[in-house]
C-alpha positions in Angstrom: 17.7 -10.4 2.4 16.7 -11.8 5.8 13.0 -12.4 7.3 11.7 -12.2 10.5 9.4 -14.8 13.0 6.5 -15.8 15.6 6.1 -17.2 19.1 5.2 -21.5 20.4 5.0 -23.5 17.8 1.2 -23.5 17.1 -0.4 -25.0 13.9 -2.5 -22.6 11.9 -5.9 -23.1 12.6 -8.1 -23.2 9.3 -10.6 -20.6 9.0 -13.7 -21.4 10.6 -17.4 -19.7 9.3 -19.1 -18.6 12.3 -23.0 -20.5 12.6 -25.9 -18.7 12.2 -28.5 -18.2 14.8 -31.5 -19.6 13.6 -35.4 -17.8 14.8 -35.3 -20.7 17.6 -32.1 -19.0 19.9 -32.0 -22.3 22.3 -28.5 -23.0 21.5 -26.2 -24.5 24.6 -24.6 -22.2 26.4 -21.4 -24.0 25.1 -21.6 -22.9 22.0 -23.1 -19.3 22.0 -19.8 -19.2 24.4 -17.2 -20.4 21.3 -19.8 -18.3 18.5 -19.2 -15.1 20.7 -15.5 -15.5 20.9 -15.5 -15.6 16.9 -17.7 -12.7 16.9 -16.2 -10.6 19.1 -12.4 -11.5 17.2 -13.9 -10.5 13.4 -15.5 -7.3 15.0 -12.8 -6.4 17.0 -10.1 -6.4 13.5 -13.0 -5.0 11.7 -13.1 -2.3 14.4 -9.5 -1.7 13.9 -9.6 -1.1 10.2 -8.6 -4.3 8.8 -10.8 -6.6 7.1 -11.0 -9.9 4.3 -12.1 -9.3 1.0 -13.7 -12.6 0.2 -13.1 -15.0 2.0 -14.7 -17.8 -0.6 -10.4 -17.2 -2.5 -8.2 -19.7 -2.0 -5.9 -17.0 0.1 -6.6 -14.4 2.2 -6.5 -10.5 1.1 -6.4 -8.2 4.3 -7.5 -4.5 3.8 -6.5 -1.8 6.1 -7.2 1.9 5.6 -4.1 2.6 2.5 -2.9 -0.7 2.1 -4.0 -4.3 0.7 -1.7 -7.4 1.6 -2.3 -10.5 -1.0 -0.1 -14.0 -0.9 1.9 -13.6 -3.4 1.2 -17.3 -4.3 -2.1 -16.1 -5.4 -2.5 -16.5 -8.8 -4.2 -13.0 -9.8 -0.6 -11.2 -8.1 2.2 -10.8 -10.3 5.0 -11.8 -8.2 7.5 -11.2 -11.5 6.8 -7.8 -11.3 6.6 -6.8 -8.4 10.1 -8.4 -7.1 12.2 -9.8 -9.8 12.0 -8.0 -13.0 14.3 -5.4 -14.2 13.4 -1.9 -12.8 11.4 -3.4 -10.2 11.8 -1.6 -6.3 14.6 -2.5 -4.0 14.0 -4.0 -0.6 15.7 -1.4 2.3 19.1 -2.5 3.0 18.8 -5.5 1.0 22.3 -6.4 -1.5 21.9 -6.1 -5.2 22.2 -9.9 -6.0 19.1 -10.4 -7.9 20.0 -14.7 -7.6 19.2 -14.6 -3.9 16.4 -12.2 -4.6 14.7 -15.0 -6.5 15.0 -17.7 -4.5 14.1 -15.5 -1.5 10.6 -15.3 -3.8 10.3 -18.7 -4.4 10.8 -19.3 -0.8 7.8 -17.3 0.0 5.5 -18.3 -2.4 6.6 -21.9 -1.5 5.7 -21.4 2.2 2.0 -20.8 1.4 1.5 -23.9 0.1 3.2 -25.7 2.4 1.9 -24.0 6.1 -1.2 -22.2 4.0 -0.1 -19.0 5.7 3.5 -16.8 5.3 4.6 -12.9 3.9 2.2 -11.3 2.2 2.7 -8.4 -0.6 1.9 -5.1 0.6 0.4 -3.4 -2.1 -0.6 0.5 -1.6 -4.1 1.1 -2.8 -4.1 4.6 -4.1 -1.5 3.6 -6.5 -1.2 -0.5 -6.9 2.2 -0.8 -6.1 3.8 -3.1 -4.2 6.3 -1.6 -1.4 7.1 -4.4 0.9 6.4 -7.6 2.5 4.7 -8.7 6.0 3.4 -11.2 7.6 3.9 -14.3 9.5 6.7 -16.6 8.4 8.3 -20.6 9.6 10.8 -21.5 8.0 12.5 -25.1 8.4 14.9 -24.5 11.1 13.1 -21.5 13.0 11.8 -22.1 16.8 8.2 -20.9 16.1 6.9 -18.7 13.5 7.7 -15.0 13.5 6.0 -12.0 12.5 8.0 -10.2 9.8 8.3 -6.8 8.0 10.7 -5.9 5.0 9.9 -2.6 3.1 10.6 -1.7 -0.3 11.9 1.7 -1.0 8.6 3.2 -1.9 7.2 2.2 1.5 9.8 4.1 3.2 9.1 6.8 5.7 5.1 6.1 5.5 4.3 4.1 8.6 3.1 1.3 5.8 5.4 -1.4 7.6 3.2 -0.7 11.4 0.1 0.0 9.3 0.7 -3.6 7.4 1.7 -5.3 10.5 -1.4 -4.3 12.7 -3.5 -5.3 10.2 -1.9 -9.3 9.7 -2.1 -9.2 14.1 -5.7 -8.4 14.1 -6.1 -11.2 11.3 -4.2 -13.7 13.0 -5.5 -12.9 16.6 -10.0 -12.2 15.4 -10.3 -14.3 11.8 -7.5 -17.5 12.5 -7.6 -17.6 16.3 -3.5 -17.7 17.0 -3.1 -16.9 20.4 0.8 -15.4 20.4 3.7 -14.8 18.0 7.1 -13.4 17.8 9.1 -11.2 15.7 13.4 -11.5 15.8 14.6 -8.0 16.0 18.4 -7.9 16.0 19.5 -5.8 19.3 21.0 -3.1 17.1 18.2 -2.1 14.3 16.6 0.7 16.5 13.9 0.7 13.4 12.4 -2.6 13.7 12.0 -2.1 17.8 10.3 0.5 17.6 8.1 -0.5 15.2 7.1 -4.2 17.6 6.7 -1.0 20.3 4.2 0.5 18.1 2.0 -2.8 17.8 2.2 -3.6 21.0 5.2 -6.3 21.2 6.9 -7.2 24.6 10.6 -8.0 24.5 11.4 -11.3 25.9 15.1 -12.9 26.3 18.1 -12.9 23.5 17.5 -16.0 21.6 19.6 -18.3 19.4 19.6 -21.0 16.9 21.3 -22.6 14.1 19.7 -20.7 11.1 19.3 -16.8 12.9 19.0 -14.4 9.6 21.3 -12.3 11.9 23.4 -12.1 15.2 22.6 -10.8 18.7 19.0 -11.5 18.3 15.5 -10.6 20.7 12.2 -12.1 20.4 9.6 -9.9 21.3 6.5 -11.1 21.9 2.5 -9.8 20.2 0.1 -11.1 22.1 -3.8 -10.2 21.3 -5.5 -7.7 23.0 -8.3 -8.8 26.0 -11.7 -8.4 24.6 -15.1 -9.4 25.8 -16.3 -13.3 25.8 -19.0 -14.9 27.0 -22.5 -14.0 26.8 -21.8 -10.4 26.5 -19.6 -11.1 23.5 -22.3 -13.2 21.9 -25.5 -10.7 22.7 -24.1 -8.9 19.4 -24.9 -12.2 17.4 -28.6 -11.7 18.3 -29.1 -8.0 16.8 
Protein backbone atom coordinates (compact mmCIF):
# COMPACT_ATOMS: atom_id res chain seq x y z
CA UNK A 1 0.00 0.00 0.00
CA UNK A 2 1.57 3.18 -1.19
CA UNK A 3 0.57 7.03 -0.50
CA UNK A 4 0.71 9.97 -2.34
CA UNK A 5 2.21 13.87 -1.69
CA UNK A 6 2.28 17.90 -1.84
CA UNK A 7 4.33 20.71 -3.23
CA UNK A 8 7.47 23.36 -1.24
CA UNK A 9 8.02 22.39 1.80
CA UNK A 10 5.58 24.81 3.79
CA UNK A 11 4.70 24.37 7.54
CA UNK A 12 1.10 23.99 8.34
CA UNK A 13 -0.20 27.05 9.43
CA UNK A 14 -2.51 26.65 12.56
CA UNK A 15 -6.00 27.60 12.18
CA UNK A 16 -6.59 31.12 12.73
CA UNK A 17 -10.35 32.58 14.03
CA UNK A 18 -11.17 35.41 11.88
CA UNK A 19 -11.78 39.00 14.29
CA UNK A 20 -14.92 40.43 14.57
CA UNK A 21 -15.81 43.79 13.40
CA UNK A 22 -16.87 45.61 16.32
CA UNK A 23 -20.00 48.80 15.85
CA UNK A 24 -16.83 51.19 15.60
CA UNK A 25 -15.49 49.81 11.69
CA UNK A 26 -12.17 52.11 11.95
CA UNK A 27 -9.88 49.24 11.60
CA UNK A 28 -6.45 49.90 9.53
CA UNK A 29 -6.65 49.21 6.28
CA UNK A 30 -3.92 46.50 6.97
CA UNK A 31 -5.96 44.37 8.62
CA UNK A 32 -9.47 44.63 7.00
CA UNK A 33 -6.89 43.66 4.00
CA UNK A 34 -5.62 40.15 5.93
CA UNK A 35 -9.65 39.74 7.58
CA UNK A 36 -10.88 39.80 3.93
CA UNK A 37 -8.48 37.33 2.61
CA UNK A 38 -9.81 34.82 5.48
CA UNK A 39 -13.16 35.68 4.54
CA UNK A 40 -13.20 35.42 1.17
CA UNK A 41 -11.04 31.66 1.59
CA UNK A 42 -13.89 30.17 4.26
CA UNK A 43 -16.65 31.45 1.76
CA UNK A 44 -15.10 30.49 -1.18
CA UNK A 45 -14.89 26.33 0.27
CA UNK A 46 -18.11 26.96 1.76
CA UNK A 47 -19.33 28.01 -1.71
CA UNK A 48 -17.89 24.87 -3.11
CA UNK A 49 -19.67 22.45 -0.81
CA UNK A 50 -17.20 21.72 1.68
CA UNK A 51 -17.29 22.93 5.14
CA UNK A 52 -15.89 22.16 9.19
CA UNK A 53 -18.05 20.74 11.57
CA UNK A 54 -16.73 22.33 14.69
CA UNK A 55 -14.05 23.65 14.70
CA UNK A 56 -13.70 23.91 18.77
CA UNK A 57 -12.39 19.42 18.13
CA UNK A 58 -9.10 18.75 18.43
CA UNK A 59 -9.12 17.69 14.47
CA UNK A 60 -10.76 18.76 11.73
CA UNK A 61 -14.02 17.04 10.10
CA UNK A 62 -14.61 18.33 6.44
CA UNK A 63 -18.11 17.83 4.99
CA UNK A 64 -18.81 17.79 1.34
CA UNK A 65 -22.21 17.06 -0.30
CA UNK A 66 -22.03 12.68 0.27
CA UNK A 67 -19.02 12.47 2.11
CA UNK A 68 -17.35 13.28 5.69
CA UNK A 69 -13.46 13.03 6.10
CA UNK A 70 -12.35 12.60 10.03
CA UNK A 71 -8.49 12.05 11.16
CA UNK A 72 -8.48 8.88 11.97
CA UNK A 73 -6.45 9.79 15.04
CA UNK A 74 -9.56 11.18 16.34
CA UNK A 75 -10.68 9.47 19.16
CA UNK A 76 -14.58 9.16 18.36
CA UNK A 77 -13.30 7.11 14.75
CA UNK A 78 -12.78 3.56 15.03
CA UNK A 79 -9.74 3.07 13.08
CA UNK A 80 -9.91 -0.97 14.05
CA UNK A 81 -12.88 -1.24 12.16
CA UNK A 82 -12.69 0.47 9.51
CA UNK A 83 -9.10 -0.81 8.28
CA UNK A 84 -7.78 -3.73 10.21
CA UNK A 85 -10.33 -6.08 11.53
CA UNK A 86 -11.41 -9.14 9.86
CA UNK A 87 -14.07 -8.54 7.16
CA UNK A 88 -13.19 -5.08 6.92
CA UNK A 89 -13.01 -3.43 3.00
CA UNK A 90 -9.92 -3.83 0.89
CA UNK A 91 -7.95 -0.88 -0.38
CA UNK A 92 -7.94 -0.98 -4.58
CA UNK A 93 -4.98 -2.74 -5.75
CA UNK A 94 -3.58 -3.00 -2.43
CA UNK A 95 -1.79 -6.88 -1.40
CA UNK A 96 -3.53 -9.00 1.15
CA UNK A 97 -0.75 -8.65 3.85
CA UNK A 98 -2.75 -7.45 6.66
CA UNK A 99 1.08 -6.76 8.74
CA UNK A 100 1.81 -3.86 6.37
CA UNK A 101 -1.83 -2.90 6.42
CA UNK A 102 -1.34 -2.09 10.09
CA UNK A 103 1.59 -0.41 10.21
CA UNK A 104 0.45 1.54 7.12
CA UNK A 105 -2.43 2.65 9.92
CA UNK A 106 -0.33 3.45 12.50
CA UNK A 107 1.68 5.41 10.20
CA UNK A 108 -1.28 7.62 9.56
CA UNK A 109 -2.61 8.06 12.74
CA UNK A 110 1.01 8.77 13.84
CA UNK A 111 1.44 11.66 11.32
CA UNK A 112 -1.31 13.67 12.85
CA UNK A 113 0.24 14.10 15.86
CA UNK A 114 3.39 14.71 14.65
CA UNK A 115 2.57 17.50 11.56
CA UNK A 116 -1.19 18.03 13.13
CA UNK A 117 -2.39 17.40 9.61
CA UNK A 118 -2.19 13.90 7.15
CA UNK A 119 -5.01 11.24 5.44
CA UNK A 120 -8.18 11.52 6.51
CA UNK A 121 -10.98 8.64 6.59
CA UNK A 122 -13.50 9.10 3.98
CA UNK A 123 -16.57 8.06 5.45
CA UNK A 124 -19.88 8.16 3.14
CA UNK A 125 -22.70 9.76 4.91
CA UNK A 126 -25.79 8.07 3.71
CA UNK A 127 -24.42 4.88 5.02
CA UNK A 128 -21.30 5.48 7.67
CA UNK A 129 -18.88 3.57 5.96
CA UNK A 130 -15.65 4.21 5.42
CA UNK A 131 -14.39 3.73 1.61
CA UNK A 132 -11.00 5.23 1.42
CA UNK A 133 -8.45 7.60 2.46
CA UNK A 134 -7.39 11.37 1.30
CA UNK A 135 -5.68 13.97 2.25
CA UNK A 136 -2.43 15.61 2.61
CA UNK A 137 0.54 13.42 3.67
CA UNK A 138 4.83 14.13 4.58
CA UNK A 139 6.41 11.49 5.31
CA UNK A 140 10.12 11.46 6.60
CA UNK A 141 12.03 11.17 3.42
CA UNK A 142 9.39 12.87 0.98
CA UNK A 143 10.38 16.46 -0.88
CA UNK A 144 7.24 18.29 0.24
CA UNK A 145 3.93 17.03 1.24
CA UNK A 146 1.63 15.54 -1.26
CA UNK A 147 -1.93 15.35 -1.70
CA UNK A 148 -3.08 11.68 -1.67
CA UNK A 149 -6.09 9.50 -2.53
CA UNK A 150 -6.48 5.58 -1.88
CA UNK A 151 -10.06 4.13 -2.32
CA UNK A 152 -11.49 1.24 -0.66
CA UNK A 153 -13.53 -1.03 -2.73
CA UNK A 154 -16.91 0.40 -1.76
CA UNK A 155 -15.68 3.84 -3.04
CA UNK A 156 -15.08 2.49 -6.33
CA UNK A 157 -16.67 3.82 -9.50
CA UNK A 158 -18.41 6.82 -7.37
CA UNK A 159 -16.38 9.93 -8.08
CA UNK A 160 -15.91 9.82 -3.99
CA UNK A 161 -11.88 9.86 -4.43
CA UNK A 162 -12.41 13.71 -6.69
CA UNK A 163 -15.39 14.48 -4.52
CA UNK A 164 -12.99 13.89 -1.23
CA UNK A 165 -10.04 15.44 -2.76
CA UNK A 166 -11.84 18.85 -3.73
CA UNK A 167 -13.06 19.11 -0.53
CA UNK A 168 -9.33 18.64 1.60
CA UNK A 169 -8.03 21.57 -1.52
CA UNK A 170 -10.62 23.99 -0.59
CA UNK A 171 -9.77 23.30 3.19
CA UNK A 172 -6.20 23.58 2.82
CA UNK A 173 -6.26 26.55 0.31
CA UNK A 174 -9.73 28.95 2.42
CA UNK A 175 -9.60 27.52 6.31
CA UNK A 176 -5.36 26.70 6.75
CA UNK A 177 -3.99 29.17 4.13
CA UNK A 178 -1.43 26.68 2.11
CA UNK A 179 -0.67 28.22 -0.90
CA UNK A 180 0.44 24.94 -3.24
CA UNK A 181 0.82 21.15 -2.98
CA UNK A 182 1.53 18.20 -4.99
CA UNK A 183 0.30 14.85 -5.60
CA UNK A 184 2.99 11.82 -7.15
CA UNK A 185 1.17 10.12 -9.87
CA UNK A 186 3.11 7.28 -11.33
CA UNK A 187 3.38 8.02 -15.38
CA UNK A 188 1.38 4.76 -16.01
CA UNK A 189 -1.88 4.89 -13.59
CA UNK A 190 -4.14 6.64 -16.16
CA UNK A 191 -6.77 6.73 -13.05
CA UNK A 192 -4.98 8.84 -10.66
CA UNK A 193 -4.20 11.56 -13.72
CA UNK A 194 -7.16 12.04 -14.51
CA UNK A 195 -8.47 12.44 -11.36
CA UNK A 196 -5.43 15.60 -10.40
CA UNK A 197 -7.16 16.81 -14.15
CA UNK A 198 -10.39 16.82 -12.56
CA UNK A 199 -9.25 19.14 -9.53
CA UNK A 200 -7.43 21.25 -11.34
CA UNK A 201 -3.69 19.86 -10.98
CA UNK A 202 -0.86 20.96 -13.48
CA UNK A 203 1.80 18.39 -14.35
CA UNK A 204 5.22 19.52 -13.59
CA UNK A 205 8.63 17.45 -14.28
CA UNK A 206 9.32 13.54 -13.48
CA UNK A 207 10.67 13.62 -10.00
CA UNK A 208 12.79 11.28 -7.95
CA UNK A 209 14.00 10.46 -4.55
CA UNK A 210 15.20 7.81 -2.26
CA UNK A 211 11.80 6.67 -0.69
CA UNK A 212 9.27 7.05 -4.14
CA UNK A 213 6.17 4.59 -3.23
CA UNK A 214 6.73 3.78 -6.91
CA UNK A 215 8.87 4.22 -10.10
CA UNK A 216 8.66 6.61 -13.06
CA UNK A 217 6.98 9.21 -11.07
CA UNK A 218 5.22 13.06 -11.92
CA UNK A 219 4.34 15.74 -9.55
CA UNK A 220 1.53 17.61 -10.48
CA UNK A 221 0.88 20.53 -9.07
CA UNK A 222 -2.86 22.13 -7.17
CA UNK A 223 -2.68 25.40 -6.77
CA UNK A 224 -5.77 27.56 -5.36
CA UNK A 225 -7.95 29.18 -7.34
CA UNK A 226 -7.67 33.40 -7.73
CA UNK A 227 -10.45 34.97 -5.70
CA UNK A 228 -11.15 38.49 -4.64
CA UNK A 229 -8.87 40.33 -1.87
CA UNK A 230 -8.78 43.50 -0.73
CA UNK A 231 -11.51 45.72 0.19
CA UNK A 232 -13.92 44.11 -2.01
CA UNK A 233 -13.23 40.77 -0.29
CA UNK A 234 -13.66 42.37 3.12
CA UNK A 235 -17.09 44.46 2.23
CA UNK A 236 -18.78 40.98 2.93
CA UNK A 237 -17.50 41.17 6.66
CA UNK A 238 -19.58 44.28 7.10
CA UNK A 239 -23.20 42.74 6.12
Amino acid sequence: MSFHQIGPKQAFPAAVAAPRLTENYTLAPILLHWMGEIHAGRCAARAKGCTMTDERKPYPRLVSKRLMLISPADPEFDANAAFLNPGSPRFIDAAEDPDSLWWSIATIIGHWHLHGYGLFAVVERSTGTTVGLVGPWFPKGWPEPELSWHLMEPGKGKGYASEAAQCVLDWLFGEAGWDSIVSYVPEENDASIALARRVGAQPEKPISFRLQPAPNIRAWRHMPPPRVSGPQAARGLLH
